[in-house]
C-alpha positions as a printed Julia matrix, in Angstrom:
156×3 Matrix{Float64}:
 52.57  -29.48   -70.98
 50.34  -28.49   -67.66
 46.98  -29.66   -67.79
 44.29  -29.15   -66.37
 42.3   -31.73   -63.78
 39.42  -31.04   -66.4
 41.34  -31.59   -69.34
 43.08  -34.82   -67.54
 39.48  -35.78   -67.01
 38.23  -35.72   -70.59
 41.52  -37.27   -72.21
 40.83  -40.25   -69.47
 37.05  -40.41   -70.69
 38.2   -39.88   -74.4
 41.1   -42.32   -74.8
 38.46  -45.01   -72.52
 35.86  -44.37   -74.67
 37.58  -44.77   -78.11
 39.44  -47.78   -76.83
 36.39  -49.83   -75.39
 34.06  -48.39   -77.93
 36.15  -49.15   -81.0
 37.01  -52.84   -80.3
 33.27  -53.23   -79.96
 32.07  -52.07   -83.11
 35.1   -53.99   -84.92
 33.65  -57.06   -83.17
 30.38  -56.26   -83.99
 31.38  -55.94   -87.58
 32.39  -59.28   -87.86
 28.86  -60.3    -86.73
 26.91  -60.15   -90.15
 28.59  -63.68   -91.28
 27.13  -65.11   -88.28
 23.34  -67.1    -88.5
 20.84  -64.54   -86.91
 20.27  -65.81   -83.74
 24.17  -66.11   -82.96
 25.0   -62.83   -84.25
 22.23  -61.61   -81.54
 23.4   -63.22   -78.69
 26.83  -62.09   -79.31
 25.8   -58.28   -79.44
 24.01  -58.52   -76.4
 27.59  -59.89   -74.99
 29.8   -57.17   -76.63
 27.45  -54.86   -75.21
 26.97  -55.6    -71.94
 31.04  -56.3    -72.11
 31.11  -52.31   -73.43
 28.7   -51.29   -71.06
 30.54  -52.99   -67.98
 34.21  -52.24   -69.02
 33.22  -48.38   -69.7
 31.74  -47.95   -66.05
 34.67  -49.56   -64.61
 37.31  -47.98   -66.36
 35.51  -44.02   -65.79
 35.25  -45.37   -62.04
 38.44  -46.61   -61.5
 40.58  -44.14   -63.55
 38.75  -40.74   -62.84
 38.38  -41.7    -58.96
 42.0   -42.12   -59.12
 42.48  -38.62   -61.17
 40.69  -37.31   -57.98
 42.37  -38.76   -55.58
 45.32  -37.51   -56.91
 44.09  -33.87   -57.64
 41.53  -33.48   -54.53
 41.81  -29.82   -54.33
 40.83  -29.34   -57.93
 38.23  -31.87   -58.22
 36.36  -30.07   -55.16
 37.1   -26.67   -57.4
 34.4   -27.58   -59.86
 34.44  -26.31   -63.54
 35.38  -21.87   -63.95
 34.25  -19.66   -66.72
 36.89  -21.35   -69.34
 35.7   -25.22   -67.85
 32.09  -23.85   -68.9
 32.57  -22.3    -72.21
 34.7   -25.2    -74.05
 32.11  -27.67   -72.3
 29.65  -25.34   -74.18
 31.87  -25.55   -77.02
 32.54  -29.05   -77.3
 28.73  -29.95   -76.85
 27.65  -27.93   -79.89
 29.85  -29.56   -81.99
 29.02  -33.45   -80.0
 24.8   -32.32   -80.74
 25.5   -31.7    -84.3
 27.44  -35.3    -85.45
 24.64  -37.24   -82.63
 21.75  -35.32   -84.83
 23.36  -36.33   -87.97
 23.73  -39.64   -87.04
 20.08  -39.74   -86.03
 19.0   -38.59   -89.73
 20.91  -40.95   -90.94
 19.59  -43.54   -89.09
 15.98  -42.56   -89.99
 16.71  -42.56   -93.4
 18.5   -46.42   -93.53
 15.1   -47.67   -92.22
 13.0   -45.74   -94.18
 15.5   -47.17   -97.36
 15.5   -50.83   -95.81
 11.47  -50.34   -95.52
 11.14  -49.22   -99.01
 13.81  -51.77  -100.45
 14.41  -54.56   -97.98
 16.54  -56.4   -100.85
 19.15  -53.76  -100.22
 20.3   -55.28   -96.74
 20.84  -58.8    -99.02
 23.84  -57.1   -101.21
 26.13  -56.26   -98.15
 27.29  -58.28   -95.01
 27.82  -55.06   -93.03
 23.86  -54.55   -93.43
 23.48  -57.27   -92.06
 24.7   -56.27   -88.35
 22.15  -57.58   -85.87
 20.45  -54.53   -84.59
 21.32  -52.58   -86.76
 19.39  -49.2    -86.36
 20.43  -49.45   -82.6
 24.51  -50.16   -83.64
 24.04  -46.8    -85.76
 22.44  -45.11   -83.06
 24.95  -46.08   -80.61
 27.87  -45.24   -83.56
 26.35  -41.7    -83.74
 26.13  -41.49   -79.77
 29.45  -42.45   -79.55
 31.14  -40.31   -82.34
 29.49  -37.51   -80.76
 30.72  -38.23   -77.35
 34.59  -38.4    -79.27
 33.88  -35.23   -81.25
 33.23  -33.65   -77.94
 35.48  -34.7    -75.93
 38.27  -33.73   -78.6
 36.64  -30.14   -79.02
 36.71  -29.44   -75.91
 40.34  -30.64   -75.96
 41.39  -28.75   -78.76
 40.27  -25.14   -77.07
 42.36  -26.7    -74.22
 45.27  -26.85   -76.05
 44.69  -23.82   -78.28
 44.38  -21.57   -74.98
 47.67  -22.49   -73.48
């Protein structure tokens, strides 16, 4: 199995993103048992935890991958690096706009019927539009990293 330095590249960003990203919305879960306040405070500290540990990770692991692989990271992206980028960002667009629509429509719901959010304890997330956004952001950022993957693979 030969890959790529582009293909390395994205499996670093997917496998950090899914990691760091995925034990932050678990924690952030658990949040809506929490008083209001707390549950705030705490999301601002997963998040800036996220935030940090994503930058860090990208910097330390993809500086290494180029380090490593100097004559292809100065390459830049060919025709094939292009078109599954193209690829994989079609696919990424479409779950980030669904996500959005979705997220319209849970506060126009929660405006029309704030009762709803009293039934559930995952409704009651702190932030909650903005933890849906991100969700959607970061789905679409795994949906296109693993497209663009997948023509990877299905090329070779």
């Amino acid at each position: 199995m030969n890959m790529s330095f582009r293909e390395k590249s994205i499996w670093i960003s997917l496998i950090a993103t899914l990691l760091i990203f995925g034990d932050y919305f678990l924690n952030v879960i658990s949040l809506g048992v929490l008083p209001a306040d707390a549950a705030k405070t705490a999301a601002l500290g997963l998040s800036l935890r996220a935030l940090f540990l994503i930058v860090i990770v990208e910097i330390i692991f993809q500086g290494m991958l180029a380090v490593s692989n100097r004559k292809a990271a100065e390459l830049g992206a060919d025709e094939r690096d292009k078109l599954f980028e193209y690829k994989g960002n079609n696919f990424g667009y479409t779950v980030l706009a669904i996500g959005v629509f979705i997220s319209l429509g849970g506060s126009v719901l929660l405006e029309i019927n704030p009762e709803f959010i009293a039934q559930s304890n995952l409704l009651k997330v702190p932030l909650l539009t903005a933890h849906i956004l991100l969700f959607s952001f970061i789905l679409s950022e795994v949906v296109r990293f693993s497209a663009q993957l997948y023509y990877y693979r299905r090329c070779d």
